[in-house]
Structures are given as structure tokens and as C-alpha cells.
N, C-alpha and C positions, 0 to 999 in steps of 0.2 A: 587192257579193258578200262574203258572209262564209263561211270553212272553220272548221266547229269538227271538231277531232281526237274521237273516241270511243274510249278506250280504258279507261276506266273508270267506275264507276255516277256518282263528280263531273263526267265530264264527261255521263254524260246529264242531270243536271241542270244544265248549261252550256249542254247545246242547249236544252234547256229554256225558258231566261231568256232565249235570242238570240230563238227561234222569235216567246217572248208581246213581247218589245222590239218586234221588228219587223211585229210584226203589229198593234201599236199604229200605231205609224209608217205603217202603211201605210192604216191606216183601217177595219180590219176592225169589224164589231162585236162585243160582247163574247161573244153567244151562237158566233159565229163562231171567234174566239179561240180561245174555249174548250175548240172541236172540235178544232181545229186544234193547239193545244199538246197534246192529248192523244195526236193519231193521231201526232205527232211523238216524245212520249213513248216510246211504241209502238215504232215505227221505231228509234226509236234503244237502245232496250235490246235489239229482234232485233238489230240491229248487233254489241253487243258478246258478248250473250249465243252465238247463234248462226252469228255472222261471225268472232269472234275478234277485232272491233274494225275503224273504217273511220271514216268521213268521212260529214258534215252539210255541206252545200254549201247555203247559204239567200239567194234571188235574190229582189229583185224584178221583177214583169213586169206587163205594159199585154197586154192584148188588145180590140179594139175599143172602145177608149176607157175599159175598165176596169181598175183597178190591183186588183192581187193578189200575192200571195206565193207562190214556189216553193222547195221542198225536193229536194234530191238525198240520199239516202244509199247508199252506198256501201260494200263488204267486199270480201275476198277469199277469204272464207272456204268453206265446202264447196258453197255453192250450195243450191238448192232442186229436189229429181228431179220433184216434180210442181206446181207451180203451181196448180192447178184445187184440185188437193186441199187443196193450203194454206190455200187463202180459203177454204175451206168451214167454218163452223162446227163446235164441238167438235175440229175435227183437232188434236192436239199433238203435239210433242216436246221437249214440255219438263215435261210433268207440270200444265199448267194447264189453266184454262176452254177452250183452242182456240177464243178469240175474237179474237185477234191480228188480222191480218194481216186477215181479214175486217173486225175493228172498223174498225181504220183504214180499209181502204176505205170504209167507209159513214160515215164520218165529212168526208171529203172533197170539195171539189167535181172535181177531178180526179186521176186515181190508177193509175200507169203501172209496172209490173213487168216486169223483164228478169233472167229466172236461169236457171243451167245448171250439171246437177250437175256438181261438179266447179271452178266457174269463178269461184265468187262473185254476187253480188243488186246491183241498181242498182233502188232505189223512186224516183220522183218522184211529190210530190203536191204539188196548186195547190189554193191556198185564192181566191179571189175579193172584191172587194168588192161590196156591192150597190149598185147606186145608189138 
């Protein structure tokens, strides 16, 4: 288990470099990787952008015989009032595409959201290997 801290754009570029390290390590393939550093990307600039700053929590994990990489991140920041809407395309609040938080979902093979306005965001997403 590795914690990377998020509190500024070097360190999303820290989770960055931990995410693609260990997702070498772990066997992914490249097209996989590739997803997978991104939606992390993702994640971790809502982090600081949005959250105020929090924590990259990066596991590895086995599910029936398969090795795969898991993501935590982590704020405490204002939370998200609506979730549904979040993931929905074009939604912003930040003046962007409103691809966020949908991209990464579709970029994943697993993709788990916990928020409450008010309370702060807990994403996990699991990348897989193939065999």
C-alpha cells in the first residue's frame, strides 16, 4: 500500500508516476495503463481542485485469481449534492468539458463513489488484469 498526499498539481503528478509504476508491476497492459493513469489523473486533480486536497491510497488486489490495482482517493472537502448528475456528461463546475468524473468512470473496470454534501468524496476504482 502506498499513501500519496494531494495537495498540489506536483503532487498530482506524483500520483501519476505511483499509479503508471504500479500498474506496470502489476501486469496491466499498456492499453490498460493507459486508461487507468488517466482516470487517476482525473481523480486526483478533482481532489485538489474540488476537495481542497486529500489522499491517493493505491492497493494491490487478487480477485478470483486475478491481480489488479485499486485506487482510493480521498477529501474532505464540500462533497458532491448530487452524484447522478455529476457523472452525467457535460455537467461542470468548474468551467470544463463536464467529462470528469463520467470519463473516468468509463475508463475503468471498476468505479465506486461515496459523497455527501457537506462531508467530502471517497472514489475507488479497480483496474484488472487480463489473463
Amino acid at each position: 500500500m502506498v499513501v500519496v498526499e494531494i495537495r498540489s498539481s506536483e503532487h498530482v503528478g506524483t500520483a501519476r508516476k505511483q499509479v503508471q509504476a504500479r500498474a506496470m508491476a502489476v501486469g496491466l497492459s499498456t492499453l490498460e495503463i493507459t486508461k487507468f493513469v488517466t482516470a487517476a489523473s482525473e481523480l486526483a486533480r478533482n481532489v485538489l481542485i474540488h476537495g481542497g486536497g486529500g489522499t491517493m491510497t493505491v492497493h494491490d488486489v487478487q480477485r478470483d485469481g486475478k491481480a489488479g490495482l485499486q485506487l482510493d482517493f480521498e477529501d474532505q472537502g464540500p462533497g458532491i449534492a448530487d452524484v447522478t448528475l455529476a457523472l452525467r456528461d457535460g455537467y461542470t463546475t468548474a468551467n470544463s468539458l463536464g467529462l470528469g468524473l463520467g470519463g473516468a468512470k468509463r475508463l475503468v473496470h471498476d468505479f465506486e463513489i461515496v459523497s455527501h454534501d457537506g462531508s467530502g468524496t471517497h472514489i475507488r476504482i479497480t483496474q484488472w488484469k487480463r489473463r
